[in-house]
Structures are given as C-alpha cells and as structure tokens.
NUROKE-633255 format. One record per residue (C-alpha): x, y, z; residue in one letter. Coordinates in steps of 0.001 Angstrom, whole numbers, plus 524288, in hexadecimal, padded with zeros to 5 digits. Example, Ala and Ser with C-alpha at 12.3 -4.5 7.8 and 13.67 -1.06 7.14 Angstrom:
2
8300C7EE6C81E78a
835667FBDC81BE4s
END
This chain:
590
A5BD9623DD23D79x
A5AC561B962490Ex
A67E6617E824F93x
A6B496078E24F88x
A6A586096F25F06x
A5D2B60F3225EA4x
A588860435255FCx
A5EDF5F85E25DCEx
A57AB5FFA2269A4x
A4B875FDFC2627Cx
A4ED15F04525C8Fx
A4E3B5EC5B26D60x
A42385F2B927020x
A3BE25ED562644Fx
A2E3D5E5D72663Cx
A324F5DE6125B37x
A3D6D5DA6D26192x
A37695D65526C61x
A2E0D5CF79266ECx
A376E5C71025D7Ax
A41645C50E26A3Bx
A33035BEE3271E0x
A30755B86A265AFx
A3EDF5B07C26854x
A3B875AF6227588x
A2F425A8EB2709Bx
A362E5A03126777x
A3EDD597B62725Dx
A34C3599C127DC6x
A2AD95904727AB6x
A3142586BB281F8x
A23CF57DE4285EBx
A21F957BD727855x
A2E735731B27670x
A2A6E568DD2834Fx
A24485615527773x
A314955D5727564x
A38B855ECF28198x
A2CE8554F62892Ex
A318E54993281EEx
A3F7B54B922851Fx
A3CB254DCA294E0x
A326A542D529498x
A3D5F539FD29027x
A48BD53DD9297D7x
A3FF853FED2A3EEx
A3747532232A1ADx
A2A92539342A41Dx
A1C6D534A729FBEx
A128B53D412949Ex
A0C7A541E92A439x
A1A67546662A767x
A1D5954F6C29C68x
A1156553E229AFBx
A11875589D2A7B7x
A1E73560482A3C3x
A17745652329875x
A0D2456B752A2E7x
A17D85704C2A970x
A1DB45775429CEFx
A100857B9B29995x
A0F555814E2A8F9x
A1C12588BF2A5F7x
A183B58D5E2984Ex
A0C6C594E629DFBx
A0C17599F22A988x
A11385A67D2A988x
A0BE55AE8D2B2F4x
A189B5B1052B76Ex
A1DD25B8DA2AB2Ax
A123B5BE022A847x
A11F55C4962B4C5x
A1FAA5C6F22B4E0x
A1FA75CD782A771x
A18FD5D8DA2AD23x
A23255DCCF2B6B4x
A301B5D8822B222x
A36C15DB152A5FAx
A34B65D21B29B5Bx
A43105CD9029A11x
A41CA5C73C2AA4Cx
A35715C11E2A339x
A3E885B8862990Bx
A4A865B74C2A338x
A404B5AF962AC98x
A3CC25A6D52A13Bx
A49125A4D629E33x
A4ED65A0CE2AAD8x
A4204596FC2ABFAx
A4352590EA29C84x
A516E58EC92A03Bx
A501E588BF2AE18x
A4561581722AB1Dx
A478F579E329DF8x
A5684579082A2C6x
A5227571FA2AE92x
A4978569952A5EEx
A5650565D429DD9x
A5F3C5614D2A8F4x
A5600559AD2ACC4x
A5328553322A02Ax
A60E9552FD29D39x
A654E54B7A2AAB7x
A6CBF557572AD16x
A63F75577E2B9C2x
A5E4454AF02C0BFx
A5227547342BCA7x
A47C3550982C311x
A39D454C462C72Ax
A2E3B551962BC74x
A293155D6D2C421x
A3681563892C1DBx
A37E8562592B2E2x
A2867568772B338x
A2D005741B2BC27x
A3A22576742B1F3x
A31BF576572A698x
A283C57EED2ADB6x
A30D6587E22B0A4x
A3752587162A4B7x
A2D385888729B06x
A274C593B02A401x
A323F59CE12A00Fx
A2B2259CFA2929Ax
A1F235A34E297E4x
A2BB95AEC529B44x
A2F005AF5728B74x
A21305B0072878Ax
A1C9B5B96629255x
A284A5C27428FEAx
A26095C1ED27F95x
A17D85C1E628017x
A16245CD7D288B9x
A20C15D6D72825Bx
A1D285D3A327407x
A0E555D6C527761x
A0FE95E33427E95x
A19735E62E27272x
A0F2B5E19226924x
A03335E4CC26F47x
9FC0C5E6AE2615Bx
A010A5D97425C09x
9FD3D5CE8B26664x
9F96B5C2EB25D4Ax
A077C5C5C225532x
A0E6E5C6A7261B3x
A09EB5BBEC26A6Bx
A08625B11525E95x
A15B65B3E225990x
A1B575B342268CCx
A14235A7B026CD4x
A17325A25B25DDBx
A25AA5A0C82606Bx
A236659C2F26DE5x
A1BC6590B92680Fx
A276658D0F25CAFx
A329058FF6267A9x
A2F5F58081268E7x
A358A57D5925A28x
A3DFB588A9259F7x
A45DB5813526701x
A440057509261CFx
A4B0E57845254C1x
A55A457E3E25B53x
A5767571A02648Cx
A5778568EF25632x
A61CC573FF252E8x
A686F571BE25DD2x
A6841561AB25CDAx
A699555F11269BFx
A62FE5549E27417x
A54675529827795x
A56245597E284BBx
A5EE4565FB27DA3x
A512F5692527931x
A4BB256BDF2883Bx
A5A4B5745228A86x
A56BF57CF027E5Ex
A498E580A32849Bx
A51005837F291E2x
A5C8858ACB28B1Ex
A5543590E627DF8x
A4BEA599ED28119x
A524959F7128E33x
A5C395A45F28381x
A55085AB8A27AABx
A4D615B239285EAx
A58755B65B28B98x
A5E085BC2227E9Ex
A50315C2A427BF5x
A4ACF5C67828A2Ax
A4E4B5D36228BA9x
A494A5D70D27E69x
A3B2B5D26F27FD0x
A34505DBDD28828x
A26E15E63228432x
A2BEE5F0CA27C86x
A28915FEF1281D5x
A21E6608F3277AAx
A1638607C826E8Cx
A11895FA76269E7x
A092B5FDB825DE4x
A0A085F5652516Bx
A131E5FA4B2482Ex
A11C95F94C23877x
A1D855F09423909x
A17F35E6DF24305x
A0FC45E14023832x
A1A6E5DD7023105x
A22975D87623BBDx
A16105D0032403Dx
A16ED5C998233F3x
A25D25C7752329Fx
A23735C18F23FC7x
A198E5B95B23AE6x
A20235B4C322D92x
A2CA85B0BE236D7x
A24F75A9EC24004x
A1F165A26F23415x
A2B2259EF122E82x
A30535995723A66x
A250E591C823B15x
A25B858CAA22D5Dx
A34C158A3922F6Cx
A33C7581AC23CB5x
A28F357AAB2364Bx
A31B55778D22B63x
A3BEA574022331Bx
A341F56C4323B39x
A302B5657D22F0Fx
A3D755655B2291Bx
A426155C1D23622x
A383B5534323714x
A39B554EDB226D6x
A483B54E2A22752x
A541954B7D22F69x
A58E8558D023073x
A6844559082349Fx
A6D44562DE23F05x
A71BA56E6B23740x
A64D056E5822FB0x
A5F3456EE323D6Ex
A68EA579A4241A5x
A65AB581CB234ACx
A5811580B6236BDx
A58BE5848D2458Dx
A5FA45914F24142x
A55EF593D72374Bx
A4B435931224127x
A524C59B4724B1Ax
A53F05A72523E3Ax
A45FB5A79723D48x
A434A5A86224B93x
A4D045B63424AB9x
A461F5BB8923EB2x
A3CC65C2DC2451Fx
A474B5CC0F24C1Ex
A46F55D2BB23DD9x
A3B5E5D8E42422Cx
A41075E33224CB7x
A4D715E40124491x
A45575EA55238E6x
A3EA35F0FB24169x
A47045F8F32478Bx
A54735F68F240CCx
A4E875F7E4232E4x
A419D601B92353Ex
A40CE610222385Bx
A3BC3612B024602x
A2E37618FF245E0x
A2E666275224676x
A2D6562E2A25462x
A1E0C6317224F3Fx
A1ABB6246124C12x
A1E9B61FFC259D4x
A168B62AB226077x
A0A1C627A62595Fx
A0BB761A4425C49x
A0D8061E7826B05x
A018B62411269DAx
9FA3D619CE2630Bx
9FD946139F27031x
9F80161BD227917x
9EBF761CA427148x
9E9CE60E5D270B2x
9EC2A60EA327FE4x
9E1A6619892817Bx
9D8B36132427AC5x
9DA3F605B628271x
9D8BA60DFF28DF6x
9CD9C613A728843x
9C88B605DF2857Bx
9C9DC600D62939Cx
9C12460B0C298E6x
9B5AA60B2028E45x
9AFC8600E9295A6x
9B03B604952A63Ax
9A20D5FDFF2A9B9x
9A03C5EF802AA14x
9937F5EFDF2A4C9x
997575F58F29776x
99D695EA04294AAx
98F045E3EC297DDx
988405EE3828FDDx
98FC15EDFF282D8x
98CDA5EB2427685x
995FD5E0A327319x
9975E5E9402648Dx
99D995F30D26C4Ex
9ABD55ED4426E9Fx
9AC335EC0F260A1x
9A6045FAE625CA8x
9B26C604D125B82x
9B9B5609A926696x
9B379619492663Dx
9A3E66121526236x
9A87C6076E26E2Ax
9AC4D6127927848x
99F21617FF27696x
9968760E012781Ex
99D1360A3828350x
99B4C617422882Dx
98D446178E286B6x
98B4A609D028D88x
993EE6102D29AADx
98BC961ABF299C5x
97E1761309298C8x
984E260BC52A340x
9885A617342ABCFx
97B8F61C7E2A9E0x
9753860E412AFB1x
97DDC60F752BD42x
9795B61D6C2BF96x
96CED6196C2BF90x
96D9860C152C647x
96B39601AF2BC73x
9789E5FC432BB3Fx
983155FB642C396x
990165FFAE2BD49x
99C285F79A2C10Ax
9ABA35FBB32BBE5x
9B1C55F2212B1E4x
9BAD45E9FC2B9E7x
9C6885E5D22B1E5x
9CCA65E4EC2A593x
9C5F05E1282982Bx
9C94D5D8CA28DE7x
9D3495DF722880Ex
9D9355E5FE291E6x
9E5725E4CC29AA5x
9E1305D9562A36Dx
9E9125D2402AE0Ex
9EA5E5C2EE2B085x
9E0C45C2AA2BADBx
9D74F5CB402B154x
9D7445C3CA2A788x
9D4255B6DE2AE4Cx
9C6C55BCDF2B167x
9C4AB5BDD12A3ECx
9BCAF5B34529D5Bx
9C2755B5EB29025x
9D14F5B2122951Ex
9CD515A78129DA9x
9C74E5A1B728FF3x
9D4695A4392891Ex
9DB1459CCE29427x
9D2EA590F529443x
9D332591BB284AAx
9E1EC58FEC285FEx
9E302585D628FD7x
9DA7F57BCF286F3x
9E0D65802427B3Bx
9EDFF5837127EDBx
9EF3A579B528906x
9EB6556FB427C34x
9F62F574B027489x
9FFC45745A27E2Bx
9FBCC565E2280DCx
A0030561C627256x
A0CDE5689E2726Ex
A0F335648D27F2Bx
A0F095563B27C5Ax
A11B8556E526D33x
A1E915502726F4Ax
A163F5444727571x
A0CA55458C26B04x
A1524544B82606Ex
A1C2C5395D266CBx
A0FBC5329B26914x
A0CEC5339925A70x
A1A2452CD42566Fx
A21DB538A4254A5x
A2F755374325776x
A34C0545632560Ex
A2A9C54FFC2601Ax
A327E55C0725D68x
A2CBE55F7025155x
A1E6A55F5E254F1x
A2398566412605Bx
A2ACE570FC2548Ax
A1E425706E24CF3x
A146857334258C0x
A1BAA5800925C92x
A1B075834324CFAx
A0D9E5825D24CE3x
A0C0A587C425A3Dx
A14DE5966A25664x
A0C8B595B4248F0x
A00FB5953825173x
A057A5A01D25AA2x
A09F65A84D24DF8x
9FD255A51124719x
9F4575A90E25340x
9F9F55B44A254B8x
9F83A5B9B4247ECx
9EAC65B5F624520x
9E4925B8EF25330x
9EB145C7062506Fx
9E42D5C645241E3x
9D7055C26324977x
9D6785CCAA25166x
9DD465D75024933x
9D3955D46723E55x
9C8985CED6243DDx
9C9FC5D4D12524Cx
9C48E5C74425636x
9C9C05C17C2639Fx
9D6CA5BC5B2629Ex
9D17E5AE7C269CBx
9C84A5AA2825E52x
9D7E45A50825888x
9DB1059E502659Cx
9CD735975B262B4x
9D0D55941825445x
9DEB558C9F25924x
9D73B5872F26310x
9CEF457E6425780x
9DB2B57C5B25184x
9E07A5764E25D18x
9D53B56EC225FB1x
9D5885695F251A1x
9E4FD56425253F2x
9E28F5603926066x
9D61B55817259DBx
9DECA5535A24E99x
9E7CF54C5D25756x
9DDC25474D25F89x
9D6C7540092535Bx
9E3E753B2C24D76x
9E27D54299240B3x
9EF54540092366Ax
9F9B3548E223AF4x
9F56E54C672486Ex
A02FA5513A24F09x
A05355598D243C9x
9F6625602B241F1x
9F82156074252DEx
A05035666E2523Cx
A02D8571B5247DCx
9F33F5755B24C22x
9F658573E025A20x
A024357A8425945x
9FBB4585BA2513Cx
9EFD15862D25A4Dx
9F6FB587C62682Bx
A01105911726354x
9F5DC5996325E8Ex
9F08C59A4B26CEEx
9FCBE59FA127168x
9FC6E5ACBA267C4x
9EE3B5AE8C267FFx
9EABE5ACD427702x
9F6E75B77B27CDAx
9F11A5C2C02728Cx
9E2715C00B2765Ex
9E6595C04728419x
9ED215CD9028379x
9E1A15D29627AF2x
9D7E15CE36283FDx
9DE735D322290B3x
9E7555DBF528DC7x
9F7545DC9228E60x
9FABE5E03529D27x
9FA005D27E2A14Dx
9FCC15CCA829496x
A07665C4F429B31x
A001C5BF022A5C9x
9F3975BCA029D85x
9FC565B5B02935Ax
A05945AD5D29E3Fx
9F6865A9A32A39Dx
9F1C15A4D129570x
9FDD459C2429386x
9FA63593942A04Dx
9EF8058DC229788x
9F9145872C290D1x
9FE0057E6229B62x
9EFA357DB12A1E4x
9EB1B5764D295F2x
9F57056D8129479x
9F7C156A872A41Bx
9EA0E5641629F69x
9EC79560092926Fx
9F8EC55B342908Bx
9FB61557AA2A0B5x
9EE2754F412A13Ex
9E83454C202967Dx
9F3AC54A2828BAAx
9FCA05444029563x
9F2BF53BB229C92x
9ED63536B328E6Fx
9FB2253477289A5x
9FFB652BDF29469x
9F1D05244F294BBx
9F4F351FC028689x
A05BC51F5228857x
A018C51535294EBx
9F72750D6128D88x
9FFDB50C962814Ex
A0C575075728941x
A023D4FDEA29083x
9FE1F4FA07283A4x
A0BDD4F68627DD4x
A10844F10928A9Fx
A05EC4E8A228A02x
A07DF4E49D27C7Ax
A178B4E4C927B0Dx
A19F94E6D6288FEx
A244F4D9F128A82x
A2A4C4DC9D27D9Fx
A2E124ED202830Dx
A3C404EF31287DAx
A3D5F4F20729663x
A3E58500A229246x
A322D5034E28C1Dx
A295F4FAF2297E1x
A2FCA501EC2A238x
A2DA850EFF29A94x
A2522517B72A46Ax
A20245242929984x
A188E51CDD28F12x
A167E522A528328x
A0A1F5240F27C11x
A0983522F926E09x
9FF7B526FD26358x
9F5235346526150x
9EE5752E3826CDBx
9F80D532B8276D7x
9F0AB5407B2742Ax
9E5735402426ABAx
9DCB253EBF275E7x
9E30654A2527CABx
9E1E05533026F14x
9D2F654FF926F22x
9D1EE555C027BABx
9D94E561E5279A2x
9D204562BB26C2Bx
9C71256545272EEx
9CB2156EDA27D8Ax
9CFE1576AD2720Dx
9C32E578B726CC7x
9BDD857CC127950x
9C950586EC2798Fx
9C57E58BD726E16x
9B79258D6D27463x
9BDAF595F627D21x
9C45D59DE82733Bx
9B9945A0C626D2Ax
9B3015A5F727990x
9BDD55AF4D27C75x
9BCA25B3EE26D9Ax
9AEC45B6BE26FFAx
9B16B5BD8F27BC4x
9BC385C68327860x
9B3195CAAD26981x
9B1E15D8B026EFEx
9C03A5D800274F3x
9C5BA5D76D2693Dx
9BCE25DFE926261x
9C1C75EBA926A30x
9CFA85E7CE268E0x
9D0805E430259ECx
9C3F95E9AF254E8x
9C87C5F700251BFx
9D6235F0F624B2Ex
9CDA35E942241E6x
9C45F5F50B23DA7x
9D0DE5FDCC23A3Cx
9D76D5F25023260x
9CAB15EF7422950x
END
C-alpha cells in the first residue's frame, strides 16, 4: 500500500499533470487571437486609419513568432524562468497598451503602442515554447495528440477570455486589461509545475484512454462555446445567465485534471518489474536508433539504393545496405570511385537550426506556411473589419467562433495526421496539403460573394489554419529530430507574421483604404453639403461592403493552392522517411 505522501509525490511529477497544467497555460495564452476585437477598440480611442492598425496587427504577428529567444533559452534554463519571462513581458506590454488607451498615460506616438504589443504578445511564444517542449519530450510517442491538443487550446484561449470579459460585464477597454492581467496569473500559478519529466516515456495501456477522455472534453467544450455563442447572438441573455454560463465553461476547462488524479490517486503503481522492462525497452529502442544512424556512413549509398530498401525490414534493410558499402568499399580500393564520409544529420535525426535550413524539405515547409499561414492570419487579423464592413454590428462573436473552429482544427489535425501515419505510415504533410484546399476553397467563397460568406470563411478558415498549427510542429520533430525541437519550432512560427507583413500590411490594408477613400469621395460628392461637420472632417473612412476584401481573398485563394503544391512536394520527398519510421508500426498492427 502506497503511503498518501508517496502518491501526492507522484501526482507532481506526473506527465499528465503536466501536460493538463500546459494545456491551461494554453487556454489564456493565445493572446494574438483576441486583437480581432481589441483593434477596433484602439483604432477608435487612438483615431488611427485600416494602414494604422494593421500595422499593429504586424506588430502582434512580429511578437507572436519570433521566438528564437525561448527557444534558445529553453535549453539552458529551467523551464519555470521560461514562463516568468513571458509573464513579466504579457504584463508590461498589454498594461502599457491599456494606460494608454485608457488616458491613464498621454497619448503616445504609434511606434510605441507597436513595440508594447510586440513585446507583449512575444511573451506567448514563452507559454508555448515552455508547454510544447516539456509535453513532447514527455510524450515523445504521441506527437500529433500532444501538439494539436496544445496548440488547440491556444487557438480557443481567444473565446475562452472573451467569455470571461462578458462574465465580467465590464468596459470595451477592460477587455485589453484582462489580456495584460489573465494569463500572467495562471502562469504564475502553473510555472513551476510544467517542466520534462525524468524516467521512461513509453506509452502506457492507460494513455489510450486518457487520449480519448482528452479528446471527448475538448469536444464538448467545443460544442458548448458554440452553443453559447449561439445562445447570445438569438437572445438577450441577462448577466447571471452570462455569469452561469462563464462558470460552466471554466468546469470543463478543469475536467481534464481527472486524468492524473485516477491515475495515481485511484490506480495501483506498476510493479518494480514492469518498470524495469520498460527501462529496458528504452535502451533498446536507443540502441537501435544508434544502430540506425550508422547503417549508412558513405554518401554514395544513399546514391546507390534501391529506393524499396527504406521500406524492406530493419534486419533485410541492414543487409542490403551492407552489401552496397561493401561493393562500394571494394570500388575505392581499386580506384573507380572516390569514397567521401556522410557529412551531417539525416532526415530523421537530431538536427540543429542551422541544419535544417540546408534542407530542402524544411525550407518547403516554411514557405508552405508563410502563404498559407500568413493567409489565415490575414482573415483573423482583420475579421473585426470584415465583419463590420458586412453590416455587422456585434465582431466578438465571429471573433468566439473563429478560435472554435481554429482549436477544432488543431484537435482534428492532430488526430488524423497521427491516424495517417500510424496506419498508413504516409508523411504527416499530405494533411497540411488537404487544409490547404480547404482554405483555398473559403478564401474563394468569400472572394465570389457566395450566400453566407463570413460564416462558411469563419468555420473553414478557422478549421484550416488551426490544423497547420498541430500538423506542422509533429512533422518538424519527425523530420529533424527533438534536440532542437525548440528552435526549429520558434523558426516555423515566423511564417506566420512573414505572410501577413505582406498580406494583411499591403495588400488588405492598401485595398481597403482604396475603396473606404473612393466610397467617402463618392458620398461627399453626392450628400457632401447635407453631412454634419463631424462626419466631413472625419480623417479614417470606412469602407463598406464584401469588396473591402473579396479582391484580397482571391489573391490569397490562390497562394493557397500553390502551398499546397508545396506540400505535396515535401510528402513526396519524405515517402521513404516515413517508411522507416512508421513502416514497421503498421506491419505489427495488421
């Protein structure tokens, strides 16, 4: 009988725990996702132009991705200094945007509101570094799960913080003080408990079953803020409706900490056998990946191979490849070839930043991401101005509804790029390609004018970006390994803000203030002596109609597809990839 000490012991050092304590992290540190409804209130208060914000929003994209910084960082200091950095920058940052927006502070030029909501959306890229490294060294076995569920709450922290703001019923500008204030809170609570967990890391029978109790409550949140979303919109809900509902949200958001209660309240330990086979499971599967890294020690093998070979069995594989060295060997000694050393890591091994940017297979996931990514990001950047430029009064529910779809997409991508390559052992990027024509399709929708654009736009787009964000970390670690998993992933993110600096800075701004200046010249011209004073002397026009960004969508529409071209390449590329690492898994589960 284990004594309640030893247990609560455990109950810390739980990888459950740590991963349901990220997964709160997760929930409140999506902070970028809510400037689609904190833009309109600083473009009001502050008097600034569609070129103005959207230059904020490229400043909050800037902050939300480059993390080279923690991802460095995470490799020599503890993972707790990791979320107290983030913290101090969430809080300084977004509280610096609030006095000023408040008149608590004079009125500061722009390039200071873009450096505070730099540096305060950068202290996200601390909470997902910190999270998404831990939980995948504690899950190594279970990427897709792991990262989709992660980057899943990150993308619904947007309507989780909004709901809580309705809760609380306060101003317009409460809502920026609750991003400041919010999430440096529960990191602080959590911080020291979120770290990599020492001691084996193999899948245990009751991992399936928590996997899909994670899944069911992440489902049922989903279902619930969608009905609640719903539920506001058709009727005037009073405040201690609002209240109840809040608290209903926030019970579902705690459910999962049921998992590492069973777990190690409520279930026997494993016997001291148990734990030393699975020790040595471990050091078996780390023989045989060393094992793996030196089958292959001459360039030209890779040259000389069959391309059935990555795909033959590992004992049939070793001695083919033995036989082609040897051939090889054989050549040198007498002069015909000239044997060179393999220089570097391959495609599936431990590579570092600088590594993998030499690769042509990363470089293609990058560029993938910044026309894709950067096209998402574009949409629920300026979904508060496209909703207003479609008549709609209220923006915080398409802003609720986009981070729905967007965690359902992150969820969803997870779990079926982990079925594709558990069952099928076929690349993980062939799904980044698949939401790639889905995005493409919305983006197409709205560009036409179809019935019911912002809502097809919100759900598919919302479905097809979050599913970048759970597919693209896993491949990445698959592809080039886990030592630098926090650097390569800190790199990925900057396509984000690359795509929209273009997208949404340029082209969707520039557009939208062609058509806001040719429709106020227009109704000056028309009703221009009849206006108040006000509205002629108004300097931020307003454009009205699906032409403020239908021309933009088409555009993006099309860069999706020749994302997807590029997915598609990397998928052909990386075949024998995941052969080797999945092919094996799928032979002993048929």
């Amino acid at each position: 009988m284990v004594r309640l000490p030893e247990r609560f012991k455990s109950f810390v050092n739980s990888r459950w725990l740590v991963f349901v304590c990220s997964m709160w992290i997760q929930s409140c540190a999506g902070i970028g996702y809510l400037f689609g409804s904190i833009s309109p209130v600083i473009k009001a208060h502050m008097g600034y132009n569609q070129r103005q914000v959207s230059l904020l929003g490229v400043a909050k994209d800037l902050g939300d991705s480059i993390g080279f910084v923690p991802g460095t960082l995470v490799e020599i200091l503890p993972v707790w200094s990791i979320n107290l950095i983030g913290v101090l920058q969430n809080f300084v940052g977004y509280g610096l945007v609030w006095l000023i927006v408040t008149n608590r502070l004079p009125s500061l030029p722009l390039w200071v509101l873009c450096i505070a909501i730099f540096v305060g959306t950068n202290g996200e890229t601390y909470f997902n570094t910190a999270a998404l490294v831990s939980c995948v060294q504690n899950f190594p076995k279970s990427r897709g799960p792991v990262v989709g569920i992660l980057k899943g709450f990150a993308g619904l922290s947007g309507a989780i913080l909004t709901q809580i703001y309705i809760m609380i019923s306060a101003n317009e500008t409460s809502l920026i003080f609750l991003v400041a204030a919010g999430p440096s809170i529960v990191v602080m609570a959590f911080m020291f408990i979120v770290r990599p967990i020492g001691g084996h890391r193999q899948v245990r029978p009751s991992d399936k079953s928590s996997f899909l109790f994670m899944y069911t409550v992440c489902l049922v949140l989903a279902a619930y803020m969608l009905a609640v979303l719903l539920l506001e919109d058709l009727v005037v809900v009073n405040q201690n409706v609002l209240t109840v509902l809040a608290v209903g949200l926030i019970i579902i958001i705690l459910l999962p900490v049921t998992i590492p209660v069973v777990l190690v309240f409520f279930t026997e330990p494993p016997p001291p056998v148990e734990e030393t086979l699975l020790a040595e499971t471990n050091k078996g599967e780390a023989s045989k990946s060393e094992d793996y890294r030196e089958e292959v020690i001459l360039s030209e093998v890779e040259d000389e191979k069959p391309p059935e070979v990555d795909s033959l069995p590992a004992s049939e594989r070793q001695k083919r490849i033995a036989h082609l060295q040897a051939k090889l060997f054989q050549a040198a000694a007498e002069g015909a070839v000239r044997v060179k050393r393999r220089k570097g890591p391959r495609r599936g091994e431990d590579f570092t930043l600088l590594q993998a940017l030499m690769k042509a297979d990363f470089l293609l996931l990058f560029f993938s991401l910044v026309l894709a990514s950067g096209s998402g990001l574009t949409v629920i950047d300026n979904l508060g101005q496209i909703c207003q430029s479609l008549g709609y009064a209220d923006t915080s529910i398409y802003v609720s509804m986009i981070s729905i779809w967007n965690f359902l997409g992150r969820v969803g991508g997870g779990y079926f790029s982990e079925a594709i390559v558990r069952k099928f052992a076929y690349p993980r990027p062939v799904a980044m390609a698949v939401a790639q024509v889905v995005m493409a399709f919305a983006l197409l929708y709205y560009a036409i004018g179809w019935p019911g654009e912002i809502y097809v736009t919100t759900v598919l787009v919302g479905l097809s970006y979050g599913a970048h964000w759970a597919i693209v970390p896993a491949a990445a670690s698959e592809l080039f390994g886990l030592k630098s998993f926090g650097a390569l992933y800190n790199f990925l993110t900057l396509a984000s803000p690359a795509g929209s600096l273009i997208f949404s800075g340029v082209i969707a701004s520039g557009i939208y203030d062609y058509y806001a200046e040719k429709q106020a010249g227009l109704l000056w011209k028309y009703n221009g002596n009849m206006l108040p004073v006000s509205f002629r002397d108004q300097e931020t026009p307003t454009c009205l109609g699906s032409i403020c960004y239908s021309i933009t969508c088409g555009i993006m529409a099309g860069l999706c597809i020749i994302a997807m071209v590029m997915s598609l390449i990397v998928v052909h590329r990386t075949k024998s990839v995941y052969a080797q690492l999945y092919g094996n898994l799928n032979r002993s589960n048929r």
